[in-house]
The first five atom37 places (N, CA, C, CB, O) and aatype in JSON, in Angstrom:
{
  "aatype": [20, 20, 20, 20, 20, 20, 20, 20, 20, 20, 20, 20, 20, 20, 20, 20, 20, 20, 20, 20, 20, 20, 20, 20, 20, 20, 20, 20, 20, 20, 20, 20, 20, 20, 20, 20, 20, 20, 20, 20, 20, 20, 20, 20, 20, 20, 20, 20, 20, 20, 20, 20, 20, 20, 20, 20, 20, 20, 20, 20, 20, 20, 20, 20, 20, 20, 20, 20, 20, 20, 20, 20, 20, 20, 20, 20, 20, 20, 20, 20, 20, 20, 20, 20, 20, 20, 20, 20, 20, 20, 20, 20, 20, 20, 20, 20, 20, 20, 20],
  "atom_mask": [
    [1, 1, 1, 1, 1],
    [1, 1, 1, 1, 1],
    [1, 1, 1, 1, 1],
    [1, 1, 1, 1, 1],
    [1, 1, 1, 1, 1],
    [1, 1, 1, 1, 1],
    [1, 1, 1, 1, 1],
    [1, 1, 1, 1, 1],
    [1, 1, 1, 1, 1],
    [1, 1, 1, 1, 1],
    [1, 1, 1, 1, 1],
    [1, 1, 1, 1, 1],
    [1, 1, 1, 1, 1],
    [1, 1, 1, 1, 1],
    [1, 1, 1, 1, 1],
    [1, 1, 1, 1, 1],
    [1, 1, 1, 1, 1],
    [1, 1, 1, 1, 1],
    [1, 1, 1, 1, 1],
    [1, 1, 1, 1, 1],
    [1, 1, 1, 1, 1],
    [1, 1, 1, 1, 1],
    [1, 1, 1, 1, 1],
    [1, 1, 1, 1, 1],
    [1, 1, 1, 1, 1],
    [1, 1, 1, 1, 1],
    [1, 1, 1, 1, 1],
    [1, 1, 1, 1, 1],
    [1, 1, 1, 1, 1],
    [1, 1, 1, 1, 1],
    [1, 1, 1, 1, 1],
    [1, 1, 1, 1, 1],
    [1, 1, 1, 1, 1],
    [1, 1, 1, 1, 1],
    [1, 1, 1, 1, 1],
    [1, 1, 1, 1, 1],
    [1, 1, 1, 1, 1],
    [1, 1, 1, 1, 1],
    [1, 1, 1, 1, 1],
    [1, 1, 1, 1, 1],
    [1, 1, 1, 1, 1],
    [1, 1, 1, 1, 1],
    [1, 1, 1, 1, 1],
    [1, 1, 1, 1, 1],
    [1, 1, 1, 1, 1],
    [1, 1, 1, 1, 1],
    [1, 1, 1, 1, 1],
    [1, 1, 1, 1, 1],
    [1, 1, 1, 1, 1],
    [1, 1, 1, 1, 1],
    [1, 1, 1, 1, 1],
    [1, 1, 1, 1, 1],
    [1, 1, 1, 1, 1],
    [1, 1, 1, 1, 1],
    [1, 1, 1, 1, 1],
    [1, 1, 1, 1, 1],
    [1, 1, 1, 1, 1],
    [1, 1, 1, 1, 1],
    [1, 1, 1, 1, 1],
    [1, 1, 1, 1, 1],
    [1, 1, 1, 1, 1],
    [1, 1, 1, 1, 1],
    [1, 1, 1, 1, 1],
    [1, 1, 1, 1, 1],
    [1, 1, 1, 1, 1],
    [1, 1, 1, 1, 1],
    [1, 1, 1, 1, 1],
    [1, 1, 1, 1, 1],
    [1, 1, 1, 1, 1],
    [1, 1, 1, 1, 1],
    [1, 1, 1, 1, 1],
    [1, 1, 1, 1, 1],
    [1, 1, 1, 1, 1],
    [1, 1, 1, 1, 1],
    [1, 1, 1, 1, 1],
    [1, 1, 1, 1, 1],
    [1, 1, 1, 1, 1],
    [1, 1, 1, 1, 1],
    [1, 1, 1, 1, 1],
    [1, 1, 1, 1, 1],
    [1, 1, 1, 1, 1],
    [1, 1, 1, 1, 1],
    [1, 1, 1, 1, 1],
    [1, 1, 1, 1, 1],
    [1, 1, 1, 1, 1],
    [1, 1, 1, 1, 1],
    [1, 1, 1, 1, 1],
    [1, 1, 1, 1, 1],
    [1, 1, 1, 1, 1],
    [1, 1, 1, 1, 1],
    [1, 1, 1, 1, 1],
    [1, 1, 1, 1, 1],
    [1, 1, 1, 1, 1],
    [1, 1, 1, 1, 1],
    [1, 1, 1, 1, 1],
    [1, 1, 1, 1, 1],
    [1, 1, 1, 1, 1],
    [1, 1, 1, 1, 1],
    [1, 1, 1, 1, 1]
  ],
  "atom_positions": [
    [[-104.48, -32.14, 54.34], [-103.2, -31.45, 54.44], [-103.27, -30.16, 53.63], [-102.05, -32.37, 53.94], [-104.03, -30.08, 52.66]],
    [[-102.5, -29.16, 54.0], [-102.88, -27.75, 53.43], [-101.77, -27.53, 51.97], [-102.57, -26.37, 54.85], [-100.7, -28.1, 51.77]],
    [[-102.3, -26.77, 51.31], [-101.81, -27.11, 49.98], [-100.07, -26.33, 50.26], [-103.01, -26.28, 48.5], [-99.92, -25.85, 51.39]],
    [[-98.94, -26.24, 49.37], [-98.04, -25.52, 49.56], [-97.86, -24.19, 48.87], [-97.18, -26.22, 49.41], [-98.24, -24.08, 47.71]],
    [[-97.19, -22.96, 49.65], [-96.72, -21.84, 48.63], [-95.4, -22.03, 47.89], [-96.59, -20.5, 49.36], [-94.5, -22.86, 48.07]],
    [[-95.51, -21.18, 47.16], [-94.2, -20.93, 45.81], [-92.9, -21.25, 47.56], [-94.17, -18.27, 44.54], [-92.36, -22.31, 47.91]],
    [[-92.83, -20.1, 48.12], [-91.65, -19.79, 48.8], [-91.96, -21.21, 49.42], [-91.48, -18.3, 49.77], [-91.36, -22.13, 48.86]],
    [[-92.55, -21.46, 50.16], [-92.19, -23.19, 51.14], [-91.52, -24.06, 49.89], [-94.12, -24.35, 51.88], [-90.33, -24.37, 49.99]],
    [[-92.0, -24.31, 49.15], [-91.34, -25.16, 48.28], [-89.92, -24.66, 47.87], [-92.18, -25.35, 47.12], [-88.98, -25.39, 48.19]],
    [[-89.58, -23.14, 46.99], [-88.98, -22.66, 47.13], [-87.73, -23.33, 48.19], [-89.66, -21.76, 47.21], [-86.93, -24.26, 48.04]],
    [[-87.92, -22.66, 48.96], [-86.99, -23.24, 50.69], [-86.9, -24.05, 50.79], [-87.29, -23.17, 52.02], [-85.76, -24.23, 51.23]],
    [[-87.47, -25.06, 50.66], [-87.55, -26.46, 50.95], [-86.57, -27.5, 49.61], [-89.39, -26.79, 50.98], [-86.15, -28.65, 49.77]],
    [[-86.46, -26.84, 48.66], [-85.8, -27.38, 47.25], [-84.34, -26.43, 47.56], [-86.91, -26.89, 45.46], [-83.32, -27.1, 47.37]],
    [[-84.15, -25.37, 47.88], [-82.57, -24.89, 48.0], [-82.08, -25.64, 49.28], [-82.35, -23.07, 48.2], [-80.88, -25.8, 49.53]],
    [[-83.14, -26.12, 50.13], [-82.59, -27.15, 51.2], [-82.11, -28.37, 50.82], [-83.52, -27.49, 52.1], [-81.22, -28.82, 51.55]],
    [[-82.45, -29.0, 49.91], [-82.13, -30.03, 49.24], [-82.91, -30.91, 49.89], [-80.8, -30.31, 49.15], [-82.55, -32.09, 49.93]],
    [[-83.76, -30.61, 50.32], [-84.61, -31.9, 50.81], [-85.44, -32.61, 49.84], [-85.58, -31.53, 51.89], [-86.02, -32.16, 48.85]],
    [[-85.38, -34.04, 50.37], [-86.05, -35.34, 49.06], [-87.83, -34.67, 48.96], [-86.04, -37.77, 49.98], [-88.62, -34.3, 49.83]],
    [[-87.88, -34.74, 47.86], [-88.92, -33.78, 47.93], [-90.12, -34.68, 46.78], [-88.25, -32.0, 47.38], [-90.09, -34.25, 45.62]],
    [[-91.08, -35.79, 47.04], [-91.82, -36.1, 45.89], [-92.99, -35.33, 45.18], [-92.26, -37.17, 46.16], [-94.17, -35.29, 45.53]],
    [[-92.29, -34.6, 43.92], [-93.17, -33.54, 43.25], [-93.82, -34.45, 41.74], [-92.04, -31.93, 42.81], [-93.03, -35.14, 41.1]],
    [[-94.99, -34.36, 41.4], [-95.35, -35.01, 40.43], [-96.62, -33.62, 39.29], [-96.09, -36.59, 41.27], [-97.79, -33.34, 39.54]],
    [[-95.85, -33.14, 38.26], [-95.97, -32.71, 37.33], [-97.41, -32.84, 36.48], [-94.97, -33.13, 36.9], [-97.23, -33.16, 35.3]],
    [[-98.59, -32.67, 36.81], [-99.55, -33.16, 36.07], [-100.03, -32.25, 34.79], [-100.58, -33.43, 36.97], [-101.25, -32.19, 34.61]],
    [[-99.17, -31.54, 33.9], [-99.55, -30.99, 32.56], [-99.41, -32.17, 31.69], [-98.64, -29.75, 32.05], [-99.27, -33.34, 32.04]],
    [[-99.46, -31.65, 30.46], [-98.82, -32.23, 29.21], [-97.88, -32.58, 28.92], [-98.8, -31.8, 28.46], [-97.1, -31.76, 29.4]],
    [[-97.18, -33.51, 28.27], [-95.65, -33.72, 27.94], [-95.39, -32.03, 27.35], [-95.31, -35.24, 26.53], [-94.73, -31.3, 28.09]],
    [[-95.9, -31.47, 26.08], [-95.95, -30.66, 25.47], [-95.28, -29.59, 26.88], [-97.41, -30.58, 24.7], [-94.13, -29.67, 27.3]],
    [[-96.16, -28.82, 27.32], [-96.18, -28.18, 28.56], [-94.93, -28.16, 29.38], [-97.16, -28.75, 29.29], [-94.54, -27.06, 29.76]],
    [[-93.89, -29.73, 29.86], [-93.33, -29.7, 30.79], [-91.72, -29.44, 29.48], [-93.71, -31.13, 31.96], [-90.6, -28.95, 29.64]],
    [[-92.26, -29.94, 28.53], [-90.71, -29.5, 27.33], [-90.46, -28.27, 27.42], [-90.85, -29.65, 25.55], [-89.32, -27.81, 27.5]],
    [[-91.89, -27.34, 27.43], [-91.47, -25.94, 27.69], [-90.79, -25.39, 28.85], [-92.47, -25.27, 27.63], [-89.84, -24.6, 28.81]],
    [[-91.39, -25.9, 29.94], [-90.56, -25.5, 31.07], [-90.92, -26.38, 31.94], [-90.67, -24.14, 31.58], [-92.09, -26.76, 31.88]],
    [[-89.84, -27.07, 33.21], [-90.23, -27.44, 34.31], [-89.28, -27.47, 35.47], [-90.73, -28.51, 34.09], [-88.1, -27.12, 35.41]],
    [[-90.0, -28.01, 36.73], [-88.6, -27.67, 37.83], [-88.16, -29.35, 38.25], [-89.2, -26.51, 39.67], [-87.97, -29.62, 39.44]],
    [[-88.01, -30.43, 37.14], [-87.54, -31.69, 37.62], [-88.55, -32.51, 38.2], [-86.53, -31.52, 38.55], [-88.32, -33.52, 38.86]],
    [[-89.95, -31.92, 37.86], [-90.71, -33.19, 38.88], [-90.88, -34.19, 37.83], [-92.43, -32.8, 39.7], [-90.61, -34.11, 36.63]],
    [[-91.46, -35.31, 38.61], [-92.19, -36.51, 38.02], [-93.33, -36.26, 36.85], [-92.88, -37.22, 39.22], [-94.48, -35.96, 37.16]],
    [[-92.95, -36.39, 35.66], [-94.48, -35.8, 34.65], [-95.44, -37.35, 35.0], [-94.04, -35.49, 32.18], [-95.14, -38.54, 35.05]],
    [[-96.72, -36.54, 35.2], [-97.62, -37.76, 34.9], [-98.83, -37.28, 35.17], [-97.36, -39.07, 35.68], [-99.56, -37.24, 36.16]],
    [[-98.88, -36.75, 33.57], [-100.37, -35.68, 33.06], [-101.77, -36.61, 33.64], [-100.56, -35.49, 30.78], [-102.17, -37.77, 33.68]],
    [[-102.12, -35.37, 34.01], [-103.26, -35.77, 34.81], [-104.41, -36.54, 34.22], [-103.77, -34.67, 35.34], [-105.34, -36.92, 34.93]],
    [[-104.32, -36.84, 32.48], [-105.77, -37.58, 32.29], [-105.04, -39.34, 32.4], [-106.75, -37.07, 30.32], [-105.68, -40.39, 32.55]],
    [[-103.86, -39.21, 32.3], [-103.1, -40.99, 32.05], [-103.22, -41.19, 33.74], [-100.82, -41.17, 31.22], [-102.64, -42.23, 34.03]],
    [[-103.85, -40.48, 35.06], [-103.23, -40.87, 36.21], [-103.97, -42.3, 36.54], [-103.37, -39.69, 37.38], [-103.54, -43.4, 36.9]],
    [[-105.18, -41.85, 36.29], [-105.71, -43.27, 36.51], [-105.45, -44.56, 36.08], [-106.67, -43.28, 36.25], [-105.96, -45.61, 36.48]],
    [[-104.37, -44.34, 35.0], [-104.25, -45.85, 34.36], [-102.5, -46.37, 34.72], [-104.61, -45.75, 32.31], [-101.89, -47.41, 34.51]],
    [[-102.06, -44.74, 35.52], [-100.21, -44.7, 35.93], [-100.08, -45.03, 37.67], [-99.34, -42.66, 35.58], [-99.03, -44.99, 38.32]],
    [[-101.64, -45.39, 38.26], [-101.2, -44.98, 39.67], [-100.02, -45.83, 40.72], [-102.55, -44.99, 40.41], [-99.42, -45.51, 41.75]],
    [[-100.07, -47.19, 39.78], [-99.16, -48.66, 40.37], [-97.87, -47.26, 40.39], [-98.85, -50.68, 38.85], [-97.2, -47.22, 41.42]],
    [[-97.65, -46.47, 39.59], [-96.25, -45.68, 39.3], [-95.84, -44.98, 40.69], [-96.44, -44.4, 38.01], [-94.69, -45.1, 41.12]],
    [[-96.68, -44.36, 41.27], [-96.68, -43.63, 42.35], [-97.39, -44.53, 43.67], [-97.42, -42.27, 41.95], [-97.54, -43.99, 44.77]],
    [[-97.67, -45.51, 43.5], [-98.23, -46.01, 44.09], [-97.64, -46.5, 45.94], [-98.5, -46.84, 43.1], [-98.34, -47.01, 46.81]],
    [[-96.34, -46.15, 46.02], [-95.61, -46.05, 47.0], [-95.24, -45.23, 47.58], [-94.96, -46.38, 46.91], [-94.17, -45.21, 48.19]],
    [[-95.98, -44.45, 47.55], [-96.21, -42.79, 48.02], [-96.99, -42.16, 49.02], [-96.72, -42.1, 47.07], [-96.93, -41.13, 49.69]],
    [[-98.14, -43.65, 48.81], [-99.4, -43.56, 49.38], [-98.88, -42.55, 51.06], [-100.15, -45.47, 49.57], [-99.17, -41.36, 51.16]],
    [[-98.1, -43.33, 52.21], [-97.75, -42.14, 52.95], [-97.16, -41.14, 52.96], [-97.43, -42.26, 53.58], [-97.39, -40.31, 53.84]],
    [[-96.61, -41.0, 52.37], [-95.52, -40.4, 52.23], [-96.34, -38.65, 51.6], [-94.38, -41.48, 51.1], [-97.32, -38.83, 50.87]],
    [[-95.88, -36.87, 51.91], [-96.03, -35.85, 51.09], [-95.73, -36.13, 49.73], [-95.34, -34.84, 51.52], [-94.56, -36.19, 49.34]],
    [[-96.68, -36.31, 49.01], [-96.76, -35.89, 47.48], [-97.25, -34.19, 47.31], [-98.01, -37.01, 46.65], [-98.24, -33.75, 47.91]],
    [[-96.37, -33.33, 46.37], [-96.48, -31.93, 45.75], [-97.03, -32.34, 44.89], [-95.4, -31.05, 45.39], [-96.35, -33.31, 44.56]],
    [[-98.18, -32.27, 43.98], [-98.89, -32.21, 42.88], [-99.14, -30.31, 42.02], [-100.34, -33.01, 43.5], [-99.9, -29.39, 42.34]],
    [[-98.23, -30.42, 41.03], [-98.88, -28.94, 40.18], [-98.67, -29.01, 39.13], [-98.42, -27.57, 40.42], [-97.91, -29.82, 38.59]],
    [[-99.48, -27.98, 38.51], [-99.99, -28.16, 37.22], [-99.1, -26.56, 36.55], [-102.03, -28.27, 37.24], [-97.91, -26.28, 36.71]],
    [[-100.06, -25.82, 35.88], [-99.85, -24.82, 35.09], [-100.3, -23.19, 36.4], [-100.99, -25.18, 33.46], [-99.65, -22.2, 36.71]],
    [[-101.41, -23.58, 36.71], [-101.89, -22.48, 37.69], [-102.4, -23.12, 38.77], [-102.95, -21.53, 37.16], [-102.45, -22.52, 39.84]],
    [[-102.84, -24.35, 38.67], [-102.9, -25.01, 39.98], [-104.14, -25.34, 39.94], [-102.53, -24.25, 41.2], [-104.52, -25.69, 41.05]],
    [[-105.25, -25.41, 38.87], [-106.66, -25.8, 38.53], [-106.5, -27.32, 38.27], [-107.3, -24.97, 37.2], [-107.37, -27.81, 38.99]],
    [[-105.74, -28.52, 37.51], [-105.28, -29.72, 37.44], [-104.95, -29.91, 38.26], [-104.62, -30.06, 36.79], [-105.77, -30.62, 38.85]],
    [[-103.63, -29.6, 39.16], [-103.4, -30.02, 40.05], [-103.85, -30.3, 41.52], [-102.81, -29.66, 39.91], [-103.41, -31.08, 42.36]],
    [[-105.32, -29.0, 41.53], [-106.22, -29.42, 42.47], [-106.85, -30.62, 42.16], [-107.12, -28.5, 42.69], [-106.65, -31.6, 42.86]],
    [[-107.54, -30.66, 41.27], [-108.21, -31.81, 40.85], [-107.42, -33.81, 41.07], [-108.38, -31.27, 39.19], [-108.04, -34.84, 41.36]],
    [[-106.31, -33.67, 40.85], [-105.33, -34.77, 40.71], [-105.67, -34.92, 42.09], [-103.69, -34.56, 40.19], [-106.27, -35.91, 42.51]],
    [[-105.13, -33.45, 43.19], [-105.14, -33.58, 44.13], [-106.36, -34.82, 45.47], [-105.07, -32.33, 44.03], [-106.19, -35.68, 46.33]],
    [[-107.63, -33.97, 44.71], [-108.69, -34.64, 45.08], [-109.03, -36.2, 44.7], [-109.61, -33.87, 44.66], [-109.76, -37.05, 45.22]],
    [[-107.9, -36.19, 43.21], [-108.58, -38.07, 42.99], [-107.27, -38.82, 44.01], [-108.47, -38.97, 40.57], [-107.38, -39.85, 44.67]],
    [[-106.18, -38.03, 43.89], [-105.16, -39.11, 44.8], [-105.7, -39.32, 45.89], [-103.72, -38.68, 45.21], [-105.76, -40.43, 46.43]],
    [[-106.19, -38.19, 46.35], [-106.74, -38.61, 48.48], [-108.03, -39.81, 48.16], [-107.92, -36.5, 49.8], [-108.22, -40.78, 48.89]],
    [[-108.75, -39.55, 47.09], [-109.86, -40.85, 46.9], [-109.2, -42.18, 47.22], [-110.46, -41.0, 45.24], [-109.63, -43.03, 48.0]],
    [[-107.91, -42.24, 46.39], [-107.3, -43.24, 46.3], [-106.57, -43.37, 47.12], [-106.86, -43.41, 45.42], [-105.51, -43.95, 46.89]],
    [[-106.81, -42.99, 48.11], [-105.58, -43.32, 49.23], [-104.42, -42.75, 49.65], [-105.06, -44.28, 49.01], [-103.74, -43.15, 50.59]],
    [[-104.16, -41.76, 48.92], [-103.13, -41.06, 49.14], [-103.25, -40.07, 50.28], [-102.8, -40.5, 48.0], [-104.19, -39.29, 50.1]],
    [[-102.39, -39.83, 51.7], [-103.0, -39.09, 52.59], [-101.86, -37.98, 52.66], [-103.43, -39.88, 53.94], [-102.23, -37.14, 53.48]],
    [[-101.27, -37.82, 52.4], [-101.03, -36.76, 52.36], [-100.27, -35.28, 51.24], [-100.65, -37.09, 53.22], [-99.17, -34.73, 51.29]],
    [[-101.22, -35.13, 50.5], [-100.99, -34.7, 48.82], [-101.15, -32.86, 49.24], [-102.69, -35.56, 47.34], [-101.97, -32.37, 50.02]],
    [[-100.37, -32.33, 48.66], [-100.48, -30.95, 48.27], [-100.42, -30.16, 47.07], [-99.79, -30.49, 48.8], [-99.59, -30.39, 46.19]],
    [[-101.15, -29.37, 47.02], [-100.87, -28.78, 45.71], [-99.7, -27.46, 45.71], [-102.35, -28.26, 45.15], [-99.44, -26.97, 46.81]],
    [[-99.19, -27.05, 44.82], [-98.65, -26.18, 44.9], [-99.34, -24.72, 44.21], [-97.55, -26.67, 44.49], [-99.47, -24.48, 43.01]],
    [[-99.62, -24.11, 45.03], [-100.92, -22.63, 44.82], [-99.96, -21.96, 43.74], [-101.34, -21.21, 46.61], [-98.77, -21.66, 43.68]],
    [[-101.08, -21.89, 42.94], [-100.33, -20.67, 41.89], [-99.38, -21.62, 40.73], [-99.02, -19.4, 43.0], [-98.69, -21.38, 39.74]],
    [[-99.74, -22.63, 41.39], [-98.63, -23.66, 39.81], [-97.65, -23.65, 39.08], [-98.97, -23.82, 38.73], [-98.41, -23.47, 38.13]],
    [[-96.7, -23.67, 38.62], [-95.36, -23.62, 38.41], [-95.15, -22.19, 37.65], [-94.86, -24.93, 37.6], [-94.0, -21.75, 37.6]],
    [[-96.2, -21.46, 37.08], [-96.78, -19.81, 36.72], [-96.05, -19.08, 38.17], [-99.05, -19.61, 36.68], [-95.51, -17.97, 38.13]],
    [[-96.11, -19.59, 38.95], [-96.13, -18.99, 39.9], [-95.15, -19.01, 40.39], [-96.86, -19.19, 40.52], [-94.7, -17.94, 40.81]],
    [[-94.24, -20.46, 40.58], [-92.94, -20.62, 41.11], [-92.15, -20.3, 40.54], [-92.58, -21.57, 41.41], [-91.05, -20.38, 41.09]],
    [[-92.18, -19.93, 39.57], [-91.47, -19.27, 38.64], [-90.66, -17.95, 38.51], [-92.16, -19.22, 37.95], [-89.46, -17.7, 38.45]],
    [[-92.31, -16.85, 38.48], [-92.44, -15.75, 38.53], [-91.95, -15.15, 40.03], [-93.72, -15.59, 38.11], [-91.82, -13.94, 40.19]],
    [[-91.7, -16.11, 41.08], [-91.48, -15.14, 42.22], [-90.06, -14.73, 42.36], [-91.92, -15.75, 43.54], [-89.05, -15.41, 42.16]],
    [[-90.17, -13.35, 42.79], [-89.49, -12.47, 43.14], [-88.53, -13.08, 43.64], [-90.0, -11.64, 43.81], [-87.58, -12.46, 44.12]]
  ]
}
């Protein structure tokens, strides 16, 4: 599945649509700023997955800081079964900053 941009998400969150986004920084990181997702830093995922574990079909958004973690998360969820995971390009740096 192809990863998401700032604006799709963007659009897709002033739509109000149910949207499962999962946060993979630091606690530290998401105190500073975040947009309401699910935190669940990317080194605890392997030991949190029962957490999300009902997701497995379902679009999961995975992002991080710039979107280097959140690729990565990306790649262990599809290991695990998860089929259809995206990242969000440019990472919450990004959703942020847009215009």
């Amino acid at each position: 599945m192809e990863d998401i941009t700032c604006e799709e998400l963007k659009k897709r969150i002033d739509g109000s649509e149910d949207l499962i986004i999962i946060d993979v920084r630091e606690p530290w990181e998401y105190e500073e700023k975040n947009m309401g997702a699910q935190l669940l830093p990317l080194q605890e995922l392997p030991n949190r997955l029962e957490e999300i574990s009902a997701y497995k079909e379902q679009e999961v958004i995975v992002h991080c800081r710039s979107g280097a973690r959140s690729e990565t998360a990306k790649k262990y969820l599809q290991s695990q079964g998860f089929q259809h995971v995206r990242n969000l390009i440019g990472g919450i740096e990004a959703y942020l900053n847009q215009g």
